[in-house]
C-alpha atoms as one frame of an Amber mdcrd trajectory, in Angstrom:
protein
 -56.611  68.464-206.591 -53.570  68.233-208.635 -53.102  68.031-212.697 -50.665
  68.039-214.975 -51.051  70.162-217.583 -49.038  69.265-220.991 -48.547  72.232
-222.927 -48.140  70.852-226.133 -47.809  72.778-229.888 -50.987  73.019-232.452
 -50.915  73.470-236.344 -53.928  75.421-235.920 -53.182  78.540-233.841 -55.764
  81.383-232.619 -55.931  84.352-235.404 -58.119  86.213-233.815 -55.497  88.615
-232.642 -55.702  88.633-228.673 -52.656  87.774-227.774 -53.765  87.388-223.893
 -50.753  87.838-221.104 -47.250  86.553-221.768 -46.186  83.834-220.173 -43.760
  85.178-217.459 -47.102  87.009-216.283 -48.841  83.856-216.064 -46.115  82.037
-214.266 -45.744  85.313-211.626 -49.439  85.007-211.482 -49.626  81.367-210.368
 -46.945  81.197-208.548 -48.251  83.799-206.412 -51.752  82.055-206.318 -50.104
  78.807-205.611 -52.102  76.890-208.321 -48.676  76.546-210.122 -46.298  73.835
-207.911 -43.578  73.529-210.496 -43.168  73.480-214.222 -40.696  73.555-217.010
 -40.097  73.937-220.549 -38.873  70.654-222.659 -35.698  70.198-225.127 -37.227
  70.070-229.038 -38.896  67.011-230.022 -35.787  65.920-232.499 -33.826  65.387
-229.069 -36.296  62.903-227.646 -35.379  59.107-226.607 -38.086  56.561-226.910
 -37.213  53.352-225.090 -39.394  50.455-225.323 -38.936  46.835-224.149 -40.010
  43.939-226.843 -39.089  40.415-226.180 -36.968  41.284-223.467 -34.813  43.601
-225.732 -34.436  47.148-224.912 -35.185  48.918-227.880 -34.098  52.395-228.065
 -35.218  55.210-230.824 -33.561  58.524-231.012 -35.141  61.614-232.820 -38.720
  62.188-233.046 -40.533  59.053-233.479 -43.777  59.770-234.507 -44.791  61.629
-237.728 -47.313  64.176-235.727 -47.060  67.922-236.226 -47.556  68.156-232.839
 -45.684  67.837-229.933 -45.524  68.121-225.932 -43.149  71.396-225.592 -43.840
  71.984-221.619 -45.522  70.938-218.459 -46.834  72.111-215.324 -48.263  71.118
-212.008 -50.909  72.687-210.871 -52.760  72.288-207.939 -56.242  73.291-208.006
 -59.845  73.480-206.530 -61.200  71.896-208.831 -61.508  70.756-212.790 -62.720
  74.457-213.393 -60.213  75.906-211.954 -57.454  74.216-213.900 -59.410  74.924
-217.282 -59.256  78.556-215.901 -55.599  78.683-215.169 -55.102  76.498-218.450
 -56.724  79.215-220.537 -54.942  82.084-219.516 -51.929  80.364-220.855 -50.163
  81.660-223.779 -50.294  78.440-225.341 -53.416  77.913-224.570 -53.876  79.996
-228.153 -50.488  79.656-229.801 -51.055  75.709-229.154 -52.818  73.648-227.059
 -53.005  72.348-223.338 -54.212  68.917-221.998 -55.283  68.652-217.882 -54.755
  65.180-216.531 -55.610  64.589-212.868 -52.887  62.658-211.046 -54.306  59.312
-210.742 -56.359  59.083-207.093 -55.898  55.247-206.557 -58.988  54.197-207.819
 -59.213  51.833-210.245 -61.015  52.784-213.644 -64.651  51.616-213.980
């Protein structure tokens, strides 16, 4: 099954001190697994485009446009068994306790109930 996994930044990082594997070892890692397919890092928030369409204007926004502390600062694909083996590739992720990662499944085809 495949997910994307949005590696995004927290306000709240881990303190505890365990500072897990670095992320090159977790790429090496995956890669070599195969759960990782592909993945990259983002350009800062402040160099973000949002483009919207309102009465048939295209309305374009440069700069971060929201006012959240937060942002999306990297993605991967993974493909997985599973939902538990995504959360256990997620959280052996760096960011997983600098920041904070979200698995999506790709969408099946299904419609939502």
């Amino acid at each position: 099954m495949r997910y994307v996994m949005f590696v995004a930044t927290d306000t709240e990082p881990d303190r505890s001190g365990d500072e897990g594997i670095g992320i090159d070892q977790w790429v090496d890692e995956n890669d070599a697994r195969g759960t990782r397919i592909e993945g990259q890092r983002l350009q800062h928030v402040r160099d973000a485009t949002l483009v919207r369409v309102r009465d048939g204007e295209t309305i374009v926004t440069d700069g971060p446009f929201t006012e959240s502390k937060e942002w999306i600062a990297g993605y991967d694909i993974l493909e997985c068994r599973d939902l538990d083996e995504a959360i256990e590739v997620a959280s052996r992720h760096p960011m997983a306790r600098g920041g904070r990662i979200e698995l999506r499944p790709f969408w099946n085809g299904e419609e939502d109930e």
